[in-house]
Backbone and ligand atoms as CSV (ligand in chain L), in Angstrom:
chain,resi,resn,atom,element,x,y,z
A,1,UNK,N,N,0.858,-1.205,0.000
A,1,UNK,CA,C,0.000,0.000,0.000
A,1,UNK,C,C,0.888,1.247,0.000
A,2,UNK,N,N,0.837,2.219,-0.724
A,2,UNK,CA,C,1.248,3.122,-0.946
A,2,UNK,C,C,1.309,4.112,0.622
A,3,UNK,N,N,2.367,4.658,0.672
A,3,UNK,CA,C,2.444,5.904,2.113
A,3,UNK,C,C,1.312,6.928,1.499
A,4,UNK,N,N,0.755,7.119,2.873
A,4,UNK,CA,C,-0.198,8.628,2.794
A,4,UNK,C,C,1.022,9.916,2.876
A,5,UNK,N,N,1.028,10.546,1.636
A,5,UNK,CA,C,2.175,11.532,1.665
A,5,UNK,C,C,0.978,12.952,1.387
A,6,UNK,N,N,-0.123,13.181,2.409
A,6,UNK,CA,C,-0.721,14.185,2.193
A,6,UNK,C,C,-0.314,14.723,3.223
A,7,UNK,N,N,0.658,15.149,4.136
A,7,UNK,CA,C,1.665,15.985,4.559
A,7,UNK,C,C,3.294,15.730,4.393
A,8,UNK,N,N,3.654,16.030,3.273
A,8,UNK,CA,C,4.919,15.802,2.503
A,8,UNK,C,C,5.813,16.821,3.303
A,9,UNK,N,N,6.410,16.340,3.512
A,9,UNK,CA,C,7.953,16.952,4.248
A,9,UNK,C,C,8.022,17.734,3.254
A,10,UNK,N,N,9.200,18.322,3.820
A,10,UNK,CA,C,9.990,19.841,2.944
A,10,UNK,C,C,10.590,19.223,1.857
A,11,UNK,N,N,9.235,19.414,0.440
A,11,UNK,CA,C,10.384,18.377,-0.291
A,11,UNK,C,C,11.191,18.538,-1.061
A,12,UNK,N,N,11.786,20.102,-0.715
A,12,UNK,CA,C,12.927,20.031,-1.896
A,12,UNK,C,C,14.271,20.587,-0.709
A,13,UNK,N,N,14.170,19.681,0.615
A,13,UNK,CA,C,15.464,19.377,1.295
A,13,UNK,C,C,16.084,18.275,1.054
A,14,UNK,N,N,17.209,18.129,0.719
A,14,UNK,CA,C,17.715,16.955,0.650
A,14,UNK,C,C,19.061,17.011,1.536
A,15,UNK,N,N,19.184,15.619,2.263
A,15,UNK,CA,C,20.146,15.577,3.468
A,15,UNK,C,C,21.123,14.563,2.621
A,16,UNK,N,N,22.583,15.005,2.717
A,16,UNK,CA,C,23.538,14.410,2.589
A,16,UNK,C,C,24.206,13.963,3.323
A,17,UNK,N,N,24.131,12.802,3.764
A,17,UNK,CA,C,25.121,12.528,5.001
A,17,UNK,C,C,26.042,12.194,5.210
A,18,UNK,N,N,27.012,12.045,5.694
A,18,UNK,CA,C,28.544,11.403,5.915
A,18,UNK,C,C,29.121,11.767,6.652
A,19,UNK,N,N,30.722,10.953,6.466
A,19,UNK,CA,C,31.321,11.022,7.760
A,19,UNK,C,C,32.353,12.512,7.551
A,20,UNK,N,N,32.916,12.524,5.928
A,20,UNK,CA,C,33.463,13.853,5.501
A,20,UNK,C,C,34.454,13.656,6.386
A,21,UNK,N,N,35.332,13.059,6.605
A,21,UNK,CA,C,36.454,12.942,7.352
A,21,UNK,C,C,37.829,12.631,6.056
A,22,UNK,N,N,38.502,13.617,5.226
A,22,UNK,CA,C,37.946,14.625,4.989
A,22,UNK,C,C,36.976,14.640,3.917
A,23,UNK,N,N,36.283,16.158,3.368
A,23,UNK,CA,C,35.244,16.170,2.484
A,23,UNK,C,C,36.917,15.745,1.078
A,24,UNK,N,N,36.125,15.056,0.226
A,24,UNK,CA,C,36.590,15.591,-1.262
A,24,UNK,C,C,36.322,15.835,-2.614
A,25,UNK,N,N,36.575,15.833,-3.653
A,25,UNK,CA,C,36.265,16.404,-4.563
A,25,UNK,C,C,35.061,15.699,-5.518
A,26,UNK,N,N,34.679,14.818,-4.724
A,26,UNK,CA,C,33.869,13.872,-5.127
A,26,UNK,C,C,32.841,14.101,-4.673
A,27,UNK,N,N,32.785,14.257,-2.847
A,27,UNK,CA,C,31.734,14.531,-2.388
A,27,UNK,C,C,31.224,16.309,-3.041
A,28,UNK,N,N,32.310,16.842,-3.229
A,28,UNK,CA,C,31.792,18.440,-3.746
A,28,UNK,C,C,31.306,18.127,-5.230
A,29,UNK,N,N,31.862,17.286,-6.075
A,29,UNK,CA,C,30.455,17.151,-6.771
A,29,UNK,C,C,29.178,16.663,-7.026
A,30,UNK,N,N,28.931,15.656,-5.711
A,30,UNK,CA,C,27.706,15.372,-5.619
A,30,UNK,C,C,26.720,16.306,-5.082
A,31,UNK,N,N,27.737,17.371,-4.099
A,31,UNK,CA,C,26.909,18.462,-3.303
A,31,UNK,C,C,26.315,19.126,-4.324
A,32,UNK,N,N,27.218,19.567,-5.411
A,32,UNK,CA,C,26.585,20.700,-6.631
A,32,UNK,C,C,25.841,19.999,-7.187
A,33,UNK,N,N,25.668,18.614,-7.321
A,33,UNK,CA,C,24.407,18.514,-8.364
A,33,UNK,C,C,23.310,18.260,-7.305
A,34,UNK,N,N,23.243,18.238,-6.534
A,34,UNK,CA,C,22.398,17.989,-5.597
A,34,UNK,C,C,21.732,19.107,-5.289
A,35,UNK,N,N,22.552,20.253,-5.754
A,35,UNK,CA,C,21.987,22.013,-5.348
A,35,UNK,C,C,20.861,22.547,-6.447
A,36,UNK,N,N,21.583,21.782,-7.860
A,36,UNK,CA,C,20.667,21.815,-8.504
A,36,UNK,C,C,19.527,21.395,-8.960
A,37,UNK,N,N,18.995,20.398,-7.802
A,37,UNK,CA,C,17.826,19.484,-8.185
A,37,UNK,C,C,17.065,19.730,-7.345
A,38,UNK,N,N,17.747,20.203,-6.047
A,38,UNK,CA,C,17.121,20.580,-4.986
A,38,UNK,C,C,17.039,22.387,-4.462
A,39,UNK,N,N,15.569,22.872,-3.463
A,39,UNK,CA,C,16.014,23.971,-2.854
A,39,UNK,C,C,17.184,24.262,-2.365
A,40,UNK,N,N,16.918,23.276,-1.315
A,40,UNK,CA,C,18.508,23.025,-0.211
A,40,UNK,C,C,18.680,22.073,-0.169
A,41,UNK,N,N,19.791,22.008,0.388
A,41,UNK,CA,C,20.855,20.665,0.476
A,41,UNK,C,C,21.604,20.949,1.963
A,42,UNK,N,N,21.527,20.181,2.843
A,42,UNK,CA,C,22.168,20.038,4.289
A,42,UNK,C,C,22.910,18.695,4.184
A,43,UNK,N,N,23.989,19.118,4.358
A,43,UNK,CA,C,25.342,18.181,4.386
A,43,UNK,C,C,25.199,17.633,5.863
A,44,UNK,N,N,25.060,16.822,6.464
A,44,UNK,CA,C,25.177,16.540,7.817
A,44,UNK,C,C,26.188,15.818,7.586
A,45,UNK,N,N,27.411,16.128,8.977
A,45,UNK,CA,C,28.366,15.183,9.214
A,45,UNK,C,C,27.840,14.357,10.612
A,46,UNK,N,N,27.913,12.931,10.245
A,46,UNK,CA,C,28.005,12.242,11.199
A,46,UNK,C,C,29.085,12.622,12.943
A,47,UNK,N,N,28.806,12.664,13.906
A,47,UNK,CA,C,29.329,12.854,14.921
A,47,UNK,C,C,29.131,11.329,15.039
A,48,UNK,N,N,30.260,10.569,15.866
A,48,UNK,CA,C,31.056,9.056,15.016
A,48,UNK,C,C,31.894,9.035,16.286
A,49,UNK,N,N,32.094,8.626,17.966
A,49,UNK,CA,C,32.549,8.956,18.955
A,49,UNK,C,C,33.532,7.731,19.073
A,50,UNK,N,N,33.021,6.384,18.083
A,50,UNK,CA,C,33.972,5.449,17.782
A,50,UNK,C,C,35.099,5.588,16.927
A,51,UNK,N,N,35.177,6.013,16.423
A,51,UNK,CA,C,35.664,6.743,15.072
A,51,UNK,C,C,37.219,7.157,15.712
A,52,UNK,N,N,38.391,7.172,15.318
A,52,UNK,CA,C,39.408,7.996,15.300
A,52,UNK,C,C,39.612,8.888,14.335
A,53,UNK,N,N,38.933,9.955,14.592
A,53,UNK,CA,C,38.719,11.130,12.853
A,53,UNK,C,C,40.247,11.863,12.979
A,54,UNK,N,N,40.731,12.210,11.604
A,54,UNK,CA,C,41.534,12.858,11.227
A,54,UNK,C,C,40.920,14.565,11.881
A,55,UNK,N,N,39.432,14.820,11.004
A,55,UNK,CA,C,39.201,16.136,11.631
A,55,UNK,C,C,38.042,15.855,13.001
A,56,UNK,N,N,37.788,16.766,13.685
A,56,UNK,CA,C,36.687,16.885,14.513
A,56,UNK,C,C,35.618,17.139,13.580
A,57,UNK,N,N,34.472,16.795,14.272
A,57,UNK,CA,C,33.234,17.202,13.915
A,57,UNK,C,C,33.279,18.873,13.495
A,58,UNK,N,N,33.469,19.461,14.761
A,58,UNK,CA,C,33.276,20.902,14.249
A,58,UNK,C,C,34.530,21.461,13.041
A,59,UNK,N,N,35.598,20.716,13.219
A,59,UNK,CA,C,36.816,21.072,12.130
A,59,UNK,C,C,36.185,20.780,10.747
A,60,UNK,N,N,35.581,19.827,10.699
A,60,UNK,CA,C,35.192,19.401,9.494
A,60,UNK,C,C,33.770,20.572,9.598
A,61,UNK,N,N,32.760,20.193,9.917
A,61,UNK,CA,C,31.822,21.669,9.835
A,61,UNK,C,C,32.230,22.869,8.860
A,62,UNK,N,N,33.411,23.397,10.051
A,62,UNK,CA,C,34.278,24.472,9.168
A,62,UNK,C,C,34.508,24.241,8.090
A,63,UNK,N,N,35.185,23.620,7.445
A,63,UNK,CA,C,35.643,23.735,6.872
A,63,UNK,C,C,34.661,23.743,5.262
A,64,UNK,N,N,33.683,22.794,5.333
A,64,UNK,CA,C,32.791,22.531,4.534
A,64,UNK,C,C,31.991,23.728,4.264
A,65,UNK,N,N,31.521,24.474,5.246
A,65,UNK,CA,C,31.013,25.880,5.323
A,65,UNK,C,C,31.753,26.415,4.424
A,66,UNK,N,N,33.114,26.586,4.844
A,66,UNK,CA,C,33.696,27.760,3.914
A,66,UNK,C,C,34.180,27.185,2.805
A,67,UNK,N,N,34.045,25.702,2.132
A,67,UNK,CA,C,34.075,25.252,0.900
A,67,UNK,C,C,32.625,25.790,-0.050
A,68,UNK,N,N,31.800,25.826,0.563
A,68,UNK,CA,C,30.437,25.664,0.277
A,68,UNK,C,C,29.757,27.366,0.515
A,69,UNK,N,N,30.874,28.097,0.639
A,69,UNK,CA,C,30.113,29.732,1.653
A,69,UNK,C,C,29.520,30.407,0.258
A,70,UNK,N,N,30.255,30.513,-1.127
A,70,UNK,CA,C,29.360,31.314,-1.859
A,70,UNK,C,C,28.153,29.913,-2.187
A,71,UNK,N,N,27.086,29.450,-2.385
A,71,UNK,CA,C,26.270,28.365,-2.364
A,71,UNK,C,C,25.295,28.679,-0.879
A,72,UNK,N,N,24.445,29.729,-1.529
A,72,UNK,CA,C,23.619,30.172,-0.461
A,72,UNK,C,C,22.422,28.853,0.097
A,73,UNK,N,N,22.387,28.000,-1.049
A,73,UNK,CA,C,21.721,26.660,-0.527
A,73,UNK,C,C,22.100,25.589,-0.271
A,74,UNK,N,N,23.332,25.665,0.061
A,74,UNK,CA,C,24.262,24.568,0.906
A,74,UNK,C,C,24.221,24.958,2.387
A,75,UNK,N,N,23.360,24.486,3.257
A,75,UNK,CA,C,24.261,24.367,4.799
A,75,UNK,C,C,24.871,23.423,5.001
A,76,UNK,N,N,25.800,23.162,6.704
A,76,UNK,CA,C,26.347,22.287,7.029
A,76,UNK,C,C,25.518,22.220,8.277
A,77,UNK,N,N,25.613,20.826,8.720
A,77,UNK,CA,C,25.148,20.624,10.326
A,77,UNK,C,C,25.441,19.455,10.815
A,78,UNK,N,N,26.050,18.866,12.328
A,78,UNK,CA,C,26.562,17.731,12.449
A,78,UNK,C,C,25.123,16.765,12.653
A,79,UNK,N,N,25.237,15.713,12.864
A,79,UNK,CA,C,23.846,14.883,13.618
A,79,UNK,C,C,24.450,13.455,14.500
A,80,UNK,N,N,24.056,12.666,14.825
A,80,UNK,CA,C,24.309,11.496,16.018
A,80,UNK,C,C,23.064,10.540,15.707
A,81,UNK,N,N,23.311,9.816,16.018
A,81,UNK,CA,C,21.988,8.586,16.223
A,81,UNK,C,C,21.638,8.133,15.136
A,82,UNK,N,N,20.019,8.124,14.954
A,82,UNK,CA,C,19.752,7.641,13.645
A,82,UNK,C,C,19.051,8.720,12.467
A,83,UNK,N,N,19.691,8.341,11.478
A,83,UNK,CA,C,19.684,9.383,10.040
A,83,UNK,C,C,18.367,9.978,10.084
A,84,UNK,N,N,17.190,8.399,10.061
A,84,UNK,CA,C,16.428,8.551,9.560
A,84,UNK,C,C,15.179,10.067,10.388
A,85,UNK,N,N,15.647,9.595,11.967
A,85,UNK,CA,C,15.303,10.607,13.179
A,85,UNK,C,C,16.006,11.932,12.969
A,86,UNK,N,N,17.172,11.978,12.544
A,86,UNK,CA,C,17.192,13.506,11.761
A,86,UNK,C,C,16.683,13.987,10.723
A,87,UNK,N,N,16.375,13.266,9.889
A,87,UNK,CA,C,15.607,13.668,8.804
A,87,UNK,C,C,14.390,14.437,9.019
A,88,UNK,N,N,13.525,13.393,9.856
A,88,UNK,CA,C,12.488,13.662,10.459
A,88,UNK,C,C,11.980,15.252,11.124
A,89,UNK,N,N,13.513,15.380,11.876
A,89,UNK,CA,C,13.477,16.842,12.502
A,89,UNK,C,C,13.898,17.558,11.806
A,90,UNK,N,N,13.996,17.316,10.331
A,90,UNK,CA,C,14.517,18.745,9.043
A,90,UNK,C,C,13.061,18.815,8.466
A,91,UNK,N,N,12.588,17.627,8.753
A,91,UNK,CA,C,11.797,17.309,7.601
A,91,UNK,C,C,12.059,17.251,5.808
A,92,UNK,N,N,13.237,16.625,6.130
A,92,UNK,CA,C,13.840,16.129,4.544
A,92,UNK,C,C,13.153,15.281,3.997
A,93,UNK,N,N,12.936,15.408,2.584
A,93,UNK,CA,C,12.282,14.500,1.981
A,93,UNK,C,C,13.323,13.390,1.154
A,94,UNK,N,N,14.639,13.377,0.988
A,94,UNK,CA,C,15.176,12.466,0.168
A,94,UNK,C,C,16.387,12.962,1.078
A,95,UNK,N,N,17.290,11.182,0.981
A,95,UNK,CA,C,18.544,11.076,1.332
A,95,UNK,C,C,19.627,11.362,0.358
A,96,UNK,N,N,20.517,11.905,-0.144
A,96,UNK,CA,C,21.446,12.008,-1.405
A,96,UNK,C,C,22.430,11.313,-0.925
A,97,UNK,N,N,23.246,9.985,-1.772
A,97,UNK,CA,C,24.025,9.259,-1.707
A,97,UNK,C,C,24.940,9.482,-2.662
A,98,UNK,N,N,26.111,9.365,-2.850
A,98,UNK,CA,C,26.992,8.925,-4.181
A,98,UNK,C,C,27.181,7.938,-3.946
A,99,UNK,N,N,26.702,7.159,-5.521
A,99,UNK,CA,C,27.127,5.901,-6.191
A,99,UNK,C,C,28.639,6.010,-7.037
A,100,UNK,N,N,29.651,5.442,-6.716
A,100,UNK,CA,C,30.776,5.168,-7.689
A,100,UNK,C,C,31.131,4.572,-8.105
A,101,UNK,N,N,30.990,3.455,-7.474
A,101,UNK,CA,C,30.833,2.028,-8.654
A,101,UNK,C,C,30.642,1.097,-8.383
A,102,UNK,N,N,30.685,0.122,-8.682
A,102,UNK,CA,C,29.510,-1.232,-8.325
A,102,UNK,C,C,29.691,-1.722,-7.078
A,103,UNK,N,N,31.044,-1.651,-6.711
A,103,UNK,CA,C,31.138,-2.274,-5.155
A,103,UNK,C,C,30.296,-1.196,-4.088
A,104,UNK,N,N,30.218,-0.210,-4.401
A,104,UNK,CA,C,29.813,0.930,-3.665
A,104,UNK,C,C,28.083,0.365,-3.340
A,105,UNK,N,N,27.567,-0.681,-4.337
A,105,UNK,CA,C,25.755,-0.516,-4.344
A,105,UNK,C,C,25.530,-1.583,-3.405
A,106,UNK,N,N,26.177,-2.401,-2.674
A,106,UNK,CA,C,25.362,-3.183,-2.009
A,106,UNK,C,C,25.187,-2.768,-0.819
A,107,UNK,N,N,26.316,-2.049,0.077
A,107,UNK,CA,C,26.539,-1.222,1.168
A,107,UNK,C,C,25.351,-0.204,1.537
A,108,UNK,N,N,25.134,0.393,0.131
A,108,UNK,CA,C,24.119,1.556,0.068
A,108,UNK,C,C,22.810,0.746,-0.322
A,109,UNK,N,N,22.575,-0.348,-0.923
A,109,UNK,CA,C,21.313,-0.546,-1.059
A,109,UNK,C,C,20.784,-0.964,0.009
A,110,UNK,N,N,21.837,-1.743,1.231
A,110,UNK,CA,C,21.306,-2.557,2.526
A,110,UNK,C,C,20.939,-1.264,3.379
A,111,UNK,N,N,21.377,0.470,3.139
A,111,UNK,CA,C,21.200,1.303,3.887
A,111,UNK,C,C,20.120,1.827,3.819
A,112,UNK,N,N,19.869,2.211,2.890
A,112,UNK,CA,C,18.755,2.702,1.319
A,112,UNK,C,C,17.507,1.936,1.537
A,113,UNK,N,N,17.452,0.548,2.070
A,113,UNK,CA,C,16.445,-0.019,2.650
A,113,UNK,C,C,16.296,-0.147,3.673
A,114,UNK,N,N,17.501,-0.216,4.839
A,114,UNK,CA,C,16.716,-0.189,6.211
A,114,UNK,C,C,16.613,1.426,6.590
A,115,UNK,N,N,16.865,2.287,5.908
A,115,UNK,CA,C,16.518,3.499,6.113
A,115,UNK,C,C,14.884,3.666,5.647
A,116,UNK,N,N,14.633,3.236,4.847
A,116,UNK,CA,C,13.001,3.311,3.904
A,116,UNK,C,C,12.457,2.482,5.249
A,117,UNK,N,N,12.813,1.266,5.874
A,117,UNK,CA,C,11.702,0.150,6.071
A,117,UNK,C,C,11.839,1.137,7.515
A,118,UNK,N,N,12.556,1.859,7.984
A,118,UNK,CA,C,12.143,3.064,9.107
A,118,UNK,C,C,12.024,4.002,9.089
A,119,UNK,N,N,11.608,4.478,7.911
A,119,UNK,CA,C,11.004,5.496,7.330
A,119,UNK,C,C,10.659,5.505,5.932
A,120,UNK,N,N,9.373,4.926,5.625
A,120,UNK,CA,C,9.197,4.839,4.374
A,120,UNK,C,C,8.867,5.696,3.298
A,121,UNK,N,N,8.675,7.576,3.895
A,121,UNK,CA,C,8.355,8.369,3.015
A,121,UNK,C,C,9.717,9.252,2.595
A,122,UNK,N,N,10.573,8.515,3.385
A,122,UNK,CA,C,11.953,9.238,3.531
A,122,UNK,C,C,12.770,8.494,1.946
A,123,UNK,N,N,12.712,9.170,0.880
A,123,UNK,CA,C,13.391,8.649,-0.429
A,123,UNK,C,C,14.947,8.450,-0.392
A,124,UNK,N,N,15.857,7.476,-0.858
A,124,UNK,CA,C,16.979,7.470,-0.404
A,124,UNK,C,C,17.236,8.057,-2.502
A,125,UNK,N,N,18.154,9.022,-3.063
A,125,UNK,CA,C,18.446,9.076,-4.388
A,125,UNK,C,C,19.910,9.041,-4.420
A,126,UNK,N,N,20.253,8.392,-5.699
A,126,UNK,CA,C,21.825,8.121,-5.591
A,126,UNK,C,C,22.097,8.776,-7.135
A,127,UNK,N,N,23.380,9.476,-6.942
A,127,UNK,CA,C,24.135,10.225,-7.771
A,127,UNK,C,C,25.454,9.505,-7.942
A,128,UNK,N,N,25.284,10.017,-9.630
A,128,UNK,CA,C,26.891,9.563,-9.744
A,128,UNK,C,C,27.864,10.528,-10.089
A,129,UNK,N,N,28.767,10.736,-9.350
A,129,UNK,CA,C,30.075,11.311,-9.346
A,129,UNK,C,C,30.471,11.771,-10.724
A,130,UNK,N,N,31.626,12.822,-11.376
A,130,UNK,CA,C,31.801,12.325,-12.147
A,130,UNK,C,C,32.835,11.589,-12.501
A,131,UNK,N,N,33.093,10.806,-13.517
A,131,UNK,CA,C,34.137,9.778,-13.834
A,131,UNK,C,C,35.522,10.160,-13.062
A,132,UNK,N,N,35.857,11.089,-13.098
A,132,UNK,CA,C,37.354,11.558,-12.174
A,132,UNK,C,C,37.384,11.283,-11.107
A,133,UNK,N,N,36.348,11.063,-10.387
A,133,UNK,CA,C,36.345,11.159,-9.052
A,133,UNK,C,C,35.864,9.506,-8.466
A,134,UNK,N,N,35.674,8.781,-9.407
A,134,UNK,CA,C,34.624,7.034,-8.978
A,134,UNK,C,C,35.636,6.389,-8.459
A,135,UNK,N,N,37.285,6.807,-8.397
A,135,UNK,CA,C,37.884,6.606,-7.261
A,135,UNK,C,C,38.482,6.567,-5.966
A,136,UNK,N,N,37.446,7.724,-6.013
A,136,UNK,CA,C,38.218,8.592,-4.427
A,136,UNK,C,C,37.459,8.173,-3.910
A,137,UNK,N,N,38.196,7.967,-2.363
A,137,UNK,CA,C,37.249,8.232,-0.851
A,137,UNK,C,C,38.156,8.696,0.204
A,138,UNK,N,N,37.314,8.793,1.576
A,138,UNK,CA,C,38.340,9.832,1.881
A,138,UNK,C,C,39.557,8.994,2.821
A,139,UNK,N,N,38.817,7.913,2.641
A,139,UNK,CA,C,39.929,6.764,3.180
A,139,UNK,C,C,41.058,6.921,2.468
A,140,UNK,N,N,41.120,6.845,1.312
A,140,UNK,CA,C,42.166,6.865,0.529
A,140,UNK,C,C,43.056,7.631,0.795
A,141,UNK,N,N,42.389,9.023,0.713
A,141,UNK,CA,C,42.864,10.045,0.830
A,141,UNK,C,C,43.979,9.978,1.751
A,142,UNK,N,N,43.593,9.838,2.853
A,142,UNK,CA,C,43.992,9.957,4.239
A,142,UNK,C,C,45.423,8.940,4.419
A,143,UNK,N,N,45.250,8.070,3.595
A,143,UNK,CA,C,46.421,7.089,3.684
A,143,UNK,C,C,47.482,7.200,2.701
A,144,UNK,N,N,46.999,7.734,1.133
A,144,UNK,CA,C,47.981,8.595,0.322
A,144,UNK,C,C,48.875,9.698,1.063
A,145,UNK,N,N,47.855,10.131,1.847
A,145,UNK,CA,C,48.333,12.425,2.406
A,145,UNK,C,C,49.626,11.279,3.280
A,146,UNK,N,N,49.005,10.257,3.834
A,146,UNK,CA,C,49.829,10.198,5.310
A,146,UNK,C,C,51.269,9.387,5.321
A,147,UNK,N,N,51.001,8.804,3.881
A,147,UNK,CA,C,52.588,8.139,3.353
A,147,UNK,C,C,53.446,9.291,2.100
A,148,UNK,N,N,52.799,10.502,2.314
A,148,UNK,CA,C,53.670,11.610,1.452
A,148,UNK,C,C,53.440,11.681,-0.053
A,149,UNK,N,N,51.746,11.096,-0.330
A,149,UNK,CA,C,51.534,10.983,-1.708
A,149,UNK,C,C,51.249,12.486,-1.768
A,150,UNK,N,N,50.576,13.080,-3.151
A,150,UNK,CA,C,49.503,13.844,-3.925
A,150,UNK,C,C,48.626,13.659,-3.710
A,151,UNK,N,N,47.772,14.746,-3.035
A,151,UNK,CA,C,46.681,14.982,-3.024
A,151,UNK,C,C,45.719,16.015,-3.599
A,152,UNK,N,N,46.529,17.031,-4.172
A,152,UNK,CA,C,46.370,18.174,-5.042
A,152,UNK,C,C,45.143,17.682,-5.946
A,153,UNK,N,N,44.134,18.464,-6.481
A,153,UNK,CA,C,42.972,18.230,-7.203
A,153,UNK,C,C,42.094,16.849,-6.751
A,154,UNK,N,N,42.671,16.394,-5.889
A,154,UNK,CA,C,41.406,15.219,-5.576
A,154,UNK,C,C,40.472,15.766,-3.963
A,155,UNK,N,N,40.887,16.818,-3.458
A,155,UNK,CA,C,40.144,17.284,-1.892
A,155,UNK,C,C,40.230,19.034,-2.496
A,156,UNK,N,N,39.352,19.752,-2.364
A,156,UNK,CA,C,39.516,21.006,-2.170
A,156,UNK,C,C,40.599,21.946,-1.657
A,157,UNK,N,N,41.609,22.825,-2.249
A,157,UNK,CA,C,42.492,23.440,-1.780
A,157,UNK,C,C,42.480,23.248,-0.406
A,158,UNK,N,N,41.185,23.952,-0.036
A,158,UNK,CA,C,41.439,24.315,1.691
A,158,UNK,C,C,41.580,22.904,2.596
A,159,UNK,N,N,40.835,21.353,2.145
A,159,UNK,CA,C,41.028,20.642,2.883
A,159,UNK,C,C,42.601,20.105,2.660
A,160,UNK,N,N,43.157,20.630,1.863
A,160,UNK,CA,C,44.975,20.119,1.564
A,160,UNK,C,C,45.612,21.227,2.465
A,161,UNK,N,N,45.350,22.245,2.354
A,161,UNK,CA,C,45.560,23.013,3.586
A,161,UNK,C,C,45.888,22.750,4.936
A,162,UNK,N,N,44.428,22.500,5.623
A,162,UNK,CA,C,44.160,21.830,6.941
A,162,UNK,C,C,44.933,20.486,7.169
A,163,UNK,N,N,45.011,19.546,6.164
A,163,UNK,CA,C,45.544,18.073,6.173
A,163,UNK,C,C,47.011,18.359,6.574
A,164,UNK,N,N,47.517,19.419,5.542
A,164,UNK,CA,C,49.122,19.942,5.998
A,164,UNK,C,C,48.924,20.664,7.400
A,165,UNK,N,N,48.437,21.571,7.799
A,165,UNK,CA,C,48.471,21.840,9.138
A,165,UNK,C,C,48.045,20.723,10.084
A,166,UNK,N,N,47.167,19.910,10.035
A,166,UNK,CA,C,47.426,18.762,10.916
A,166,UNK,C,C,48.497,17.883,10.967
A,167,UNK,N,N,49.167,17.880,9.749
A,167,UNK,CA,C,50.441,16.859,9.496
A,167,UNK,C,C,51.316,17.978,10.159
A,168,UNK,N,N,51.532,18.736,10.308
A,168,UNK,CA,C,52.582,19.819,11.057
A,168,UNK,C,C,52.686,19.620,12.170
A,169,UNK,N,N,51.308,19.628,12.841
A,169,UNK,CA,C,51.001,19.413,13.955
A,169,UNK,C,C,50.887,18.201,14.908
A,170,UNK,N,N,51.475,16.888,14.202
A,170,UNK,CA,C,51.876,15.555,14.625
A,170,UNK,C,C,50.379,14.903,14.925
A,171,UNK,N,N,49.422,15.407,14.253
A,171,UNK,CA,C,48.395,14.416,14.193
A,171,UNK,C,C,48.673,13.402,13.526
A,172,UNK,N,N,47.398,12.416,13.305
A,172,UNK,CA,C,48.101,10.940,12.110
A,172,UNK,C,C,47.164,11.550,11.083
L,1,PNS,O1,O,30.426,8.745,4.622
L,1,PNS,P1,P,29.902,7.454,5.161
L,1,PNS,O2,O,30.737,7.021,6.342
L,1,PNS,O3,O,29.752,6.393,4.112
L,1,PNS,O4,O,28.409,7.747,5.721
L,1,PNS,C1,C,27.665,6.750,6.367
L,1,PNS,C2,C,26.402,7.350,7.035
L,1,PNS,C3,C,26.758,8.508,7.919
L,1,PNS,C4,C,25.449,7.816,5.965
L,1,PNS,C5,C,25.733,6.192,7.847
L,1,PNS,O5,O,26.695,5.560,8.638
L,1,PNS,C6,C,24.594,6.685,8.733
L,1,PNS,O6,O,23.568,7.084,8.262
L,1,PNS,N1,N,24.833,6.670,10.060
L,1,PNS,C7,C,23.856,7.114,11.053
L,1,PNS,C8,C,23.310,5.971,11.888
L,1,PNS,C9,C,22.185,5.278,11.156
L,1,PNS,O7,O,21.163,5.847,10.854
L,1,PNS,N2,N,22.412,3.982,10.859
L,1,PNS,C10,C,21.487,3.167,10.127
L,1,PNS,C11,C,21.693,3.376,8.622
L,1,PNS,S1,S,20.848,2.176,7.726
């Protein structure tokens, strides 16, 4: 049976979620097409207390803000718990995912559905990257920056920035 969607959430919010530990050039182009399909777009970073993050929650915040500052319909905001219960309190109507390539769909489809089967008016939509980018993540990233690879054009100036000031600063 079809959901009663005769009080439809805000439906041209769409929540992006992740961990953005760091953001990169991949996730910034899913954000832009996502700006264009949608009013707004709220990037939520996961707050992740298991996690050993390269940035903090609020470091990363920052930083995404001021990747994203001219993009008057991009916010940032952290969240905790479950997605689907933040959504709820935006009243987002669709989840935005990037798809990059096939290993990427089973992870997201097992999410994509237990996110729907606990919230079924909550749409999960998946974007694809473009081709330059269906190899990055920020895992990668993080383990290239940290054995003295290139990272230039695959993370946003400013997050190569910050990555070098944390590497200055004897973080890992
Ligand atoms: O960037 P990531 O790490 O792939 O993002 C994963 C994220 C944050 C989307 C996912 O872990 C998530 O939604 N976590 C919140 C907790 C939750 O709702 N879990 C159930 C998802 S089915």
């Amino acid at each position: 049976m079809p959901q009663d969607r005769r009080d439809p959430p805000n439906g041209r919010l769409a929540l992006f979620p992740g961990s953005f530990d760091p953001l990169t050039n991949g996730h910034v182009d899913i954000v832009l097409r996502s700006a264009h399909l949608f009013e707004r777009v709220l990037i939520a970073v996961l707050v992740n207390p298991e996690k050993d993050p390269l940035f903090t929650p609020d470091e990363r915040v920052s930083i995404i803000r001021q990747v994203f500052r001219e993009y008057p319909n991009v916010e940032v905001d952290t969240f905790g718990g479950l997605l689907v219960d933040y959504a709820r309190e935006k009243r987002a109507s669709a989840i935005v995912r990037g798809l990059r390539a096939v290993s990427d769909f089973e992870y997201e489809f097992q999410m994509a559905l237990m996110n729907r089967h606990l919230e079924p008016t909550l749409e999960t939509v998946f974007m694809m990257p473009a081709e330059q980018y269906t190899y990055l993540s920020s895992r990668l990233i993080k383990e290239v920056f940290s054995l003295g690879g290139e990272v230039r054009g695959l993370v946003p100036p400013l997050v190569e920035e910050w990555m070098r000031k944390k590497h200055g600063s004897g973080a890992s």
